[in-house]
C-alpha positions as CSV (number, residue, x, y, z in Angstrom):
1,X,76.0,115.1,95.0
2,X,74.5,116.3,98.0
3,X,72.6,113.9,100.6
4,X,69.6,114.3,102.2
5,X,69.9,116.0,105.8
6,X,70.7,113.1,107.9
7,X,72.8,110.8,105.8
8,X,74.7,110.0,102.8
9,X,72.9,107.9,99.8
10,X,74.6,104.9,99.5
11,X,77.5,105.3,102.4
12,X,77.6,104.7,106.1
13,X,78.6,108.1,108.2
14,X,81.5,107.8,109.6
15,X,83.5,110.6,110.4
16,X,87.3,110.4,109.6
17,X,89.5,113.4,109.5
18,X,91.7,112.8,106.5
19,X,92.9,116.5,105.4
20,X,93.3,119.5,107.3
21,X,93.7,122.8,104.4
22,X,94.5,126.6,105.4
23,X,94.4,129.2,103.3
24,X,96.5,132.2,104.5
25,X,97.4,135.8,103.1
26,X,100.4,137.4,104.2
27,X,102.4,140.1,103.1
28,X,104.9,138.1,100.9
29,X,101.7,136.5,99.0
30,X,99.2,133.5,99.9
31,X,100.1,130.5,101.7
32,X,98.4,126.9,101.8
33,X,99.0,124.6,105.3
34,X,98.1,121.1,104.7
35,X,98.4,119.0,107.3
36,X,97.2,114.8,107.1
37,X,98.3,111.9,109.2
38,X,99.7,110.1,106.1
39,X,102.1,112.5,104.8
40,X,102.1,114.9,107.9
41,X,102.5,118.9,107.9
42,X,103.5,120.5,104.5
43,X,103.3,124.7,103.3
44,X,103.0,126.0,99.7
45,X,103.4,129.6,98.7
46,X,102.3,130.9,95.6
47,X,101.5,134.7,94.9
48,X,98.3,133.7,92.4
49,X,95.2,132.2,94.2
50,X,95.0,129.8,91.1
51,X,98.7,128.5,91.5
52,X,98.3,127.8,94.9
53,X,94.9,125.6,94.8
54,X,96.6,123.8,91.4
55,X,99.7,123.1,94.1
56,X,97.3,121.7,97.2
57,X,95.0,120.0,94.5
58,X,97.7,118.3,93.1
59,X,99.3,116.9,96.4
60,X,95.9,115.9,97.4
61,X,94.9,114.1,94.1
62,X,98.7,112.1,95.2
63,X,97.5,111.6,98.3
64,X,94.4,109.9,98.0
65,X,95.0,107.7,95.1
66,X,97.8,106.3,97.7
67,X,95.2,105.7,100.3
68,X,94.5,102.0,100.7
69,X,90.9,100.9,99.4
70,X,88.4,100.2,102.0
């Protein structure tokens, strides 16, 4: 669901880095840099595109249903 330009239906805007995700090619295959202040800097390598978002979508899915409810 997208808001309207200038807010979110519903929710306050407040901005709140949680996850930081890079995606980078390199010779060996692809590589995924996740980085958050909960569980701090982590790498995956995978050589298929699909592994590799399966890999950073499952430790994100982990990570925010740990997140304490606000």
């Amino acid at each position: 669901m997208f808001a309207p330009e200038g807010g979110c239906v519903g929710y306050s805007l407040v901005d709140e880095l949680i996850v930081n995700v890079e995606f980078i090619r390199t010779t060996a295959g692809l590589v995924a840099r996740v980085a958050s202040e909960a569980n701090g800097r982590r790498e995956y390598r995978a050589v298929s595109p699909s592994a590799l978002i399966d890999m950073v979508i499952d430790d994100l899915r982990e990570e925010v249903e740990s997140l304490p409810p606000r």
